[in-house]
N, C-alpha and C positions, 0 to 999 in steps of 0.2 A: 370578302364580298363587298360589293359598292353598296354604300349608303343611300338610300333613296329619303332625297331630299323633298323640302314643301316645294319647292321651285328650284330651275336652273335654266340656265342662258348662255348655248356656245358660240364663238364665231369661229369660222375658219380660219387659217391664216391667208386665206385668197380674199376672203371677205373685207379681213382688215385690215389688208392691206389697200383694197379698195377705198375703203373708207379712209385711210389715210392719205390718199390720192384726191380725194375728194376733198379734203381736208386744205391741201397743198391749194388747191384751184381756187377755193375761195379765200385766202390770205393770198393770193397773187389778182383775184380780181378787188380785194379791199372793202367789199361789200358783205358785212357780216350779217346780215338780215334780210328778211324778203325780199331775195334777188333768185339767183338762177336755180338754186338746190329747191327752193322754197317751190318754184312755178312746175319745176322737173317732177315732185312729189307728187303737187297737185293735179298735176298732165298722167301719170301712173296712177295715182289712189283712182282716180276717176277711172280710168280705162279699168282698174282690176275690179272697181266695183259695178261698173255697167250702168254709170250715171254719169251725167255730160259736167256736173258744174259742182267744186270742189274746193273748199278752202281749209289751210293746214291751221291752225291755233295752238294755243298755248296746253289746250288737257280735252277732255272728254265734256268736261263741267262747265267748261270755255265754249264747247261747242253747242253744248245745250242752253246755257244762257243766252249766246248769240242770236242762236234760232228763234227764242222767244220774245228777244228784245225785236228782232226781226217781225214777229207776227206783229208783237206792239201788245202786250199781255197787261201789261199794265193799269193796277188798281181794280184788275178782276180776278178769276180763279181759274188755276189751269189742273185737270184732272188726270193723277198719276196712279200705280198702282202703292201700296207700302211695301212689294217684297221689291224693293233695289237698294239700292247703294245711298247715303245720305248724301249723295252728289247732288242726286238728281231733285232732290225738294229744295236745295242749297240755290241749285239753278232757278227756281222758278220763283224763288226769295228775292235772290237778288239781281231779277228783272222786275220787283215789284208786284209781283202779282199772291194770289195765297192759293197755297198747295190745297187740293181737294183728292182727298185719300180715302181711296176703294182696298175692294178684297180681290182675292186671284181664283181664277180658272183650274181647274186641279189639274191638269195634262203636264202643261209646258208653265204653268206658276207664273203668269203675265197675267197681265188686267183683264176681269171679268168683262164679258160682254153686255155680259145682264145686268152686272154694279153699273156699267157706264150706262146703258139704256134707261135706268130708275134715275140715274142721277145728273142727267143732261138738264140745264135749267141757262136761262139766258145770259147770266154772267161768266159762264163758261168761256172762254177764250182761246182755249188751244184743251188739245189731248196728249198725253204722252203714254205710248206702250214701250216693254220694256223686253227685248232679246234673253231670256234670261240663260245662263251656261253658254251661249251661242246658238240656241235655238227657234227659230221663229215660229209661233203658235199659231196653227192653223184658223185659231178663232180671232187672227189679224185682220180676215177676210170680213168676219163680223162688225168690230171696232171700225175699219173702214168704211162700211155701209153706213154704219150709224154717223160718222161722223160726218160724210157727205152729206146724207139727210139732213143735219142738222147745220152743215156750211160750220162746222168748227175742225180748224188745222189741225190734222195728224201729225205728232214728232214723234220718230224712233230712236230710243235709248239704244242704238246697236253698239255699246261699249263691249259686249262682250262675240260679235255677231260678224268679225273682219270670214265676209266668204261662205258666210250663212247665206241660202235659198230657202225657199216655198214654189211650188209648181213654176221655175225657171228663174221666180222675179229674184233678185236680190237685196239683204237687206237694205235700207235705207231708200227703197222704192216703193213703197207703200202709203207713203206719207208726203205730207211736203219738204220732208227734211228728214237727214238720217245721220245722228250726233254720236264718233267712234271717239274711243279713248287708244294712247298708242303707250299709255303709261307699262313701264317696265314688264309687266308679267302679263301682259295682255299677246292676242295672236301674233301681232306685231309691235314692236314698239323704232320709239324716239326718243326713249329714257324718258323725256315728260313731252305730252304733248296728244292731240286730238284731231280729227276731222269732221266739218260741217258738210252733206254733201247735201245735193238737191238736181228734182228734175225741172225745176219752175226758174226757168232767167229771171222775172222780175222779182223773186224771192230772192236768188243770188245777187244780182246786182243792190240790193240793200243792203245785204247781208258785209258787199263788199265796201260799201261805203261805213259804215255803225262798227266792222273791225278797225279801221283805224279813224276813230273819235267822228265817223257821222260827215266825213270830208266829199266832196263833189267828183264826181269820179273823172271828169274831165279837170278840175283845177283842184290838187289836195289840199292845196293852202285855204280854201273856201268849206268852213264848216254847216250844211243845211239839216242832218238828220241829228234828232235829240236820242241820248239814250246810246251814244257809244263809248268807246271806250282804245285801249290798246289790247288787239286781242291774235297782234304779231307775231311770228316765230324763227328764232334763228337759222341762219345757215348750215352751221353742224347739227341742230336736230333733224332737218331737213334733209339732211345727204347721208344720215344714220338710216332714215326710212327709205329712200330710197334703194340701200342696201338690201334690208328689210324687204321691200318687194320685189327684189328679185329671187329669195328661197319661197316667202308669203305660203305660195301654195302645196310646195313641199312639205311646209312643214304643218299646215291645215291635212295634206294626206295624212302626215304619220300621225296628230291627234287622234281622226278618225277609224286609224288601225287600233292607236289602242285603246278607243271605246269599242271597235268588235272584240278584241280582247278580253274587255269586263264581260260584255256580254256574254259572250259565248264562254267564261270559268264561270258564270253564276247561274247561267240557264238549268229550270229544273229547280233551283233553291224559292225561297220563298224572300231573296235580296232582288226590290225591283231595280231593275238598270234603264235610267232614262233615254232612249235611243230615237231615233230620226222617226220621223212619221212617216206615211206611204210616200207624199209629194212634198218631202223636206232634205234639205241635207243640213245638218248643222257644222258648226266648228268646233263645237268643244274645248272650248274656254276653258269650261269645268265636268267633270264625269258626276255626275249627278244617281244619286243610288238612295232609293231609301229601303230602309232598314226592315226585316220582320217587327213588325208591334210589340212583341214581349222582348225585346232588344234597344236599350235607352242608348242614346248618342253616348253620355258620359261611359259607359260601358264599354262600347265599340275603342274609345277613345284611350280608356285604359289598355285594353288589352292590343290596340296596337301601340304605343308607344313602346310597351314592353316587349315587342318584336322589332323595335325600332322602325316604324314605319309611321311616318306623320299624316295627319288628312289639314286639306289647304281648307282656306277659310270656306265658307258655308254661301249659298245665294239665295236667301240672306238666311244670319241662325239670330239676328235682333231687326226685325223689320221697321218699317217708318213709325208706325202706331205704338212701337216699342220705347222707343228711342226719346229721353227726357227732353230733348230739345224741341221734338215737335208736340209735344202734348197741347199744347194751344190749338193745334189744328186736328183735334180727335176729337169729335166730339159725339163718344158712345156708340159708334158704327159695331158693326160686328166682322169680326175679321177669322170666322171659324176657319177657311181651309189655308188662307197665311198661317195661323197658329200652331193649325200641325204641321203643316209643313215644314215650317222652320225649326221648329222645335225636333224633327226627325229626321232630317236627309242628314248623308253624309257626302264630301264629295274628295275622294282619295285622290292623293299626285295623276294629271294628264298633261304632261308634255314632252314636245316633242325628243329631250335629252331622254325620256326614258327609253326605256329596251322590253319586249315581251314579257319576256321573265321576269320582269318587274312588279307586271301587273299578274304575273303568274304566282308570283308570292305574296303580294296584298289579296288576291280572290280566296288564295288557300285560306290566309289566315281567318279572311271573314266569313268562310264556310263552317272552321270549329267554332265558332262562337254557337 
């Protein structure tokens, strides 16, 4: 019987050969860097994500610092949730500004609407909501209002979100920026690397000058904007994603098969399965489940490893308010439905190298418990 792994990543041999063809092209054009793989990317990421203006970078963290350094965040406080990734308070560090850390929404585990409404105050500078599993929360619609009301920029964490919708929009449309990570185990990847996208030209034309060090978009050699950096990316990352979007949404189907799959082995049990909302589709990053109550994570945890069955990391199982690094920035909040939450979901193997039956034998096991 095959092993079912935390992760796996196949190519075809039609793929890579592709990619090795691709490969060929830019050592005959001598340009290892943002040249034609790099623009081909960002001419495709745009078109598949239904936003016009697109830049490829170095990570997902890349992409979220850019955007902020972009607002111009600096020397104030940009307001995130604590259940993501310590990428994203890392991003808002080192654009200078300080992380202001709320509690989550219990649906979809994204930033409260009510934490950000209580907590709007004028050194506010940007907002961040956060896609969490690949699903976008319907209380985005909320966080949007607010934050027009109050003329403070929306950025979306859509690192886990490549192909996620809400009532047609797609991620990274809701805000003025939508920052994708393409790292290895993500919907797509480019082994490392990210995407900034945006529907606002005068945001993107900033955004293109502060990628490479704040340079004049008409003369590069003339530095005007403060606050950039190198936030470049090579030719073979570049024509790897490429590749990559040409399966993209094949393989965003077959996620989505085998979250019907949880679902429908655990319907009837008392194991919630996190699934789309009326006017959502998500990706499924991650299959997100939480547990019956009298049923501890470490529990789960033993009794599948001893059927040989692993569960991938958690979104999130040590939140921001957790995490020793940010304690300077916690100051006594209450963070009740992060705390269960994190403390209880589990989120078993969802990708696309699985098979049915896969998830046909992770549901069994988690029904005898």
């Amino acid at each position: 019987m095959k092993k079912i792994g935390v992760f796996d990543i196949h190519f075809s041999e039609e793929e890579r050969k592709l990619f090795y063809s691709y490969c060929d092209q830019i050592f005959e054009e001598a340009y290892l860097t943002n040249h034609t793989f790099v623009k081909k990317f960002e001419k495709e990421f745009s078109t598949f994500s239904k936003i016009p203006y697109s830049l490829l970078v170095p990570s997902g963290t890349a992409a979220l610092e850019l955007a902020l350094k972009t607002i111009d965040v600096k020397g104030k406080k940009v307001i995130l949730p604590t259940n993501t990734f310590i990428a994203t308070a890392v991003a808002v560090i080192n654009a200078g500004a300080t992380p202001l850390i709320l509690d989550i929404e219990n649906q979809y585990f994204s930033l409260s609407p009510e934490q950000l409404k209580n907590n709007i105050e004028e050194e506010v500078a940007a907002v961040i909501t956060v896609h969490i599993g690949g699903h976008i929360s319907p209380s985005i619609k909320e966080i949007q209002k607010i934050c027009k009301e109050n003329n403070i920029p929306l950025i979306e964490d859509c690192a886990h979100a490549h192909g996620a919708s809400l009532d047609g929009a797609s991620a990274g449309s809701f805000g003025v920026a939508g920052c994708f990570s393409h790292f290895l185990t993500k919907i797509m990847t480019t082994g490392e690397g990210g995407s900034l996208i945006s529907n606002n030209q005068d945001f993107f034309q900033k955004a293109i000058s502060l990628r490479r060090f704040g340079h004049k978009l008409d003369n590069p050699l003339i530095h005007e904007l403060p606050g950039g950096g190198n936030y470049k990316v090579s030719e073979f990352q570049a024509a790897l994603g490429v590749v990559e979007l040409k399966r993209i949404q094949s393989r965003i189907d077959k996620r989505r098969e085998l979250a019907k799959a949880y679902k429908k082995n655990l319907d009837g049990t008392n194991w919630k399965v996190i699934t789309d909302s009326q006017d959502s589709k998500g990706s499924y990053y991650k299959q997100i489940i939480i547990p019956p109550e009298e049923i501890s994570r470490t529990e789960i945890e033993s009794i599948l490893t001893k059927a040989q069955i692993p569960l991938t990391g958690g979104v999130y199982n040590h939140p921001l308010h957790q995490q020793p690094v940010m304690r300077d920035y916690v100051q006594g909040q209450s963070f009740s439905v992060a705390d269960d939450f994190c403390s209880r979901h589990i989120c078993p193997p969802c990708y696309p190298e699985l098979e049915l039956k896969d998830i046909d034998l992770i549901c069994e096991t988690l029904r005898k418990l």
